[in-house]
C-alpha positions in Angstrom: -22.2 -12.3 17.0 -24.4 -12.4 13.7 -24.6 -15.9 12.0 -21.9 -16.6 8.9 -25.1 -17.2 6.9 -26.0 -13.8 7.0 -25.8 -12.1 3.4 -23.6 -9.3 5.0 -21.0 -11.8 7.0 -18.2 -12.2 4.7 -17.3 -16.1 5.7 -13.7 -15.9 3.9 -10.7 -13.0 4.2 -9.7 -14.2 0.3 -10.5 -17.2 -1.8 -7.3 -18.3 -3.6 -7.9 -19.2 -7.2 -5.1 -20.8 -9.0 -4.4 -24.3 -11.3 -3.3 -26.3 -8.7 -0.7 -28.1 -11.5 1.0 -24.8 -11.2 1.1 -23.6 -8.0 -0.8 -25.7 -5.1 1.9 -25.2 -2.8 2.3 -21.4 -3.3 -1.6 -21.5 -2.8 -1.4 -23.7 0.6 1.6 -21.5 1.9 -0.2 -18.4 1.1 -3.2 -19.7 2.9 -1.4 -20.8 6.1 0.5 -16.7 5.7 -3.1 -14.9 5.3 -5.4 -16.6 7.7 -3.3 -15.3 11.3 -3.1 -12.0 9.7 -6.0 -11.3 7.9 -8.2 -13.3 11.4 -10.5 -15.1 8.7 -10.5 -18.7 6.8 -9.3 -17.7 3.7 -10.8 -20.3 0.8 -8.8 -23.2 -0.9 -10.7 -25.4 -3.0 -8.9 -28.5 -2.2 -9.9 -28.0 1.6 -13.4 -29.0 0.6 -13.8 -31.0 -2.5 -17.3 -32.0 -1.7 -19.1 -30.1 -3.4 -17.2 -28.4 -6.1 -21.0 -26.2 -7.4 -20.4 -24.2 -4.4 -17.3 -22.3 -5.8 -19.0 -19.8 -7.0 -20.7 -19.2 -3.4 -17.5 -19.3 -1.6 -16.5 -16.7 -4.2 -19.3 -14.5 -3.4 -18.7 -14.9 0.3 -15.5 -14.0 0.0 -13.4 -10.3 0.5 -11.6 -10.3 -2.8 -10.4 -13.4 -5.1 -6.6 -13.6 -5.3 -5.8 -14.9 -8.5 -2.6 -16.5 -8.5 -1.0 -15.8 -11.9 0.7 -18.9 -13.7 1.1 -19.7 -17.1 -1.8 -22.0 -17.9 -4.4 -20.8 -15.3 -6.5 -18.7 -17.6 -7.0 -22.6 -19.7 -8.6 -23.9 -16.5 -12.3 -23.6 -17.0 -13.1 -23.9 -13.0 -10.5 -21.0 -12.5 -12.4 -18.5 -15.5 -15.9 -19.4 -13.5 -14.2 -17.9 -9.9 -12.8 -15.3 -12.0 -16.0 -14.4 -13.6 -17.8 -15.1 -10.8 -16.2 -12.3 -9.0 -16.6 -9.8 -11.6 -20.3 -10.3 -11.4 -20.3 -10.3 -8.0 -17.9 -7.1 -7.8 -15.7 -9.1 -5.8 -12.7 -7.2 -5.8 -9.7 -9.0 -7.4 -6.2 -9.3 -6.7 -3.3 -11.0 -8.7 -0.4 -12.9 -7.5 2.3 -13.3 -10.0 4.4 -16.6 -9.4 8.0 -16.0 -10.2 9.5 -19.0 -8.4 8.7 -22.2 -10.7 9.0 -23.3 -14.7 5.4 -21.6 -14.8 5.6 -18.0 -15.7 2.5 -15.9 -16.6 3.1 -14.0 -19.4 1.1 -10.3 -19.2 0.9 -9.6 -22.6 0.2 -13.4 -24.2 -2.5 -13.4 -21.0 -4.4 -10.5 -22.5 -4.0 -11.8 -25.8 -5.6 -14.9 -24.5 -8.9 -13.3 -22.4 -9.2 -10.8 -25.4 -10.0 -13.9 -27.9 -10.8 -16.5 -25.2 -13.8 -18.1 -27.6 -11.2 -19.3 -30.3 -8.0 -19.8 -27.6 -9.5 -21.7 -25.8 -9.2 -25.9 -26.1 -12.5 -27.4 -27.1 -13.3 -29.3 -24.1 -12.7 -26.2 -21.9 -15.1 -24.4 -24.0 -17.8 -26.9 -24.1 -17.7 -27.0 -20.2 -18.0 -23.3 -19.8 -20.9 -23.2 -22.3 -22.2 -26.1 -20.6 -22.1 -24.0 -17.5 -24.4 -21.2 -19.3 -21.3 -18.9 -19.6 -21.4 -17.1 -22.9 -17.7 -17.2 -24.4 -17.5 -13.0 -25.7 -19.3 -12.3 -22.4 -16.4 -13.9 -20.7 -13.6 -12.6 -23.1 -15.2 -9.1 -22.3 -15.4 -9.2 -19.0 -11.9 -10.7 -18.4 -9.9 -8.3 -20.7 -11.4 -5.7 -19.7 -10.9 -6.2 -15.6 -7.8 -8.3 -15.2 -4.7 -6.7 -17.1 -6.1 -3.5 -15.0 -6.0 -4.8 -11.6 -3.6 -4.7 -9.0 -0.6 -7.6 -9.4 1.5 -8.8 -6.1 4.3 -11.0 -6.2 5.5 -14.4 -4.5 9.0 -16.5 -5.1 9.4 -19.3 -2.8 13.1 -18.9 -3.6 13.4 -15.7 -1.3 14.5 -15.2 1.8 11.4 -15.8 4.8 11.7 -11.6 5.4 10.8 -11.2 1.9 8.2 -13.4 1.8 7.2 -11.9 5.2 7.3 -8.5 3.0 5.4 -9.7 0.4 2.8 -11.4 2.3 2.2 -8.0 3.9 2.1 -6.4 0.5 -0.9 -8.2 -0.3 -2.7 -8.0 2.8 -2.5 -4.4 2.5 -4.0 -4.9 -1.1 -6.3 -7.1 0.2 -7.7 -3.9 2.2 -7.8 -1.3 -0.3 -8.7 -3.6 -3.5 -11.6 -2.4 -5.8 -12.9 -4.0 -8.8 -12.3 -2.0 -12.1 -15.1 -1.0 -13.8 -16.1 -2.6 -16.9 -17.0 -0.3 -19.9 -20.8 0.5 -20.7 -20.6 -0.7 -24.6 -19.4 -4.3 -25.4 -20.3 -4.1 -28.9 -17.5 -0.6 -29.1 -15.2 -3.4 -27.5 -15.6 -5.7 -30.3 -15.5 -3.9 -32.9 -11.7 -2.5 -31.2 -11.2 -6.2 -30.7 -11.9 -7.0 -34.5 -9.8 -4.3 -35.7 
């Protein structure tokens, strides 16, 4: 069998990128769903905490991102570098809206939010990015522009287990077919739009 190193062995069936405030057990259950069905590891960032620089690789390694949408998750710098990450690496994205919980993503305020991410975002969250050579319009650009256009699943922990079971199956059928939309060829049209 060829080595996991290799540049064209994909080492994880999904990474699963989420605010762990919001919605580590979702994240853990979903991970112990995917992994029989999918016959891959799928990622989980508290599994290896050891060296939290190699996100971004695990990203890259990885089939698609699922991006588990809760309220707060787009404020989480580490969660807009695996996001962004993957739209560099045209890692296909999926989202995974959380309706069991007090922590409901909001579609619209969400693409307000990437849209004008330089002045929503809190201060230290900004500085971090920045300090991580990510360029704030780049980001807002790439985000708004590729997330409120992907494909969105959902998960509530409150439904029955042949729901879930549905569900689950739902996004490993996404998980098969997902493509990364494409981002449009002139960011300065895009802010100019944004400004008006």
């Amino acid at each position: 069998p060829p080595s996991v190193s290799s540049p064209d062995v994909l080492r994880f069936g999904c990474f699963l990128s989420h605010y762990k405030v919001e919605a580590a057990s979702e994240a853990r259950w979903l991970q112990q769903q995917l992994e029989p069905l999918l016959g891959q590891r799928c990622f989980l960032d508290s599994d290896d905490l050891r060296d939290l620089s190699r996100l971004r690789d695990h990203v890259r390694e990885s089939s698609c991102l699922l991006f588990l949408q809760t309220r707060a998750v787009l404020t989480r710098p580490w969660c807009l570098v695996e996001l962004l990450t993957a739209i560099d690496s045209k890692v296909p994205i999926i989202g995974v809206k959380i309706l069991s919980g007090a922590y409901q993503y909001d579609f619209d305020a969400a693409r307000n939010f990437m849209t004008h991410l330089e002045t929503q975002l809190e201060t230290p969250a900004r500085e971090q990015l920045v300090a991580f050579g990510i360029d704030l319009i780049d980001a807002a650009f790439k985000l708004s522009n590729t997330l409120p256009h992907i494909v969105s699943a959902s998960i509530n922990m409150n439904e029955s287990r042949t729901v879930l079971s549905a569900h689950v199956d739902d996004i490993v059928s996404a998980i098969g077919r997902a493509t990364l939309p494409e981002l449009p060829v002139d960011c300065e049209a895009w802010l100019a739009a944004r400004g008006a």
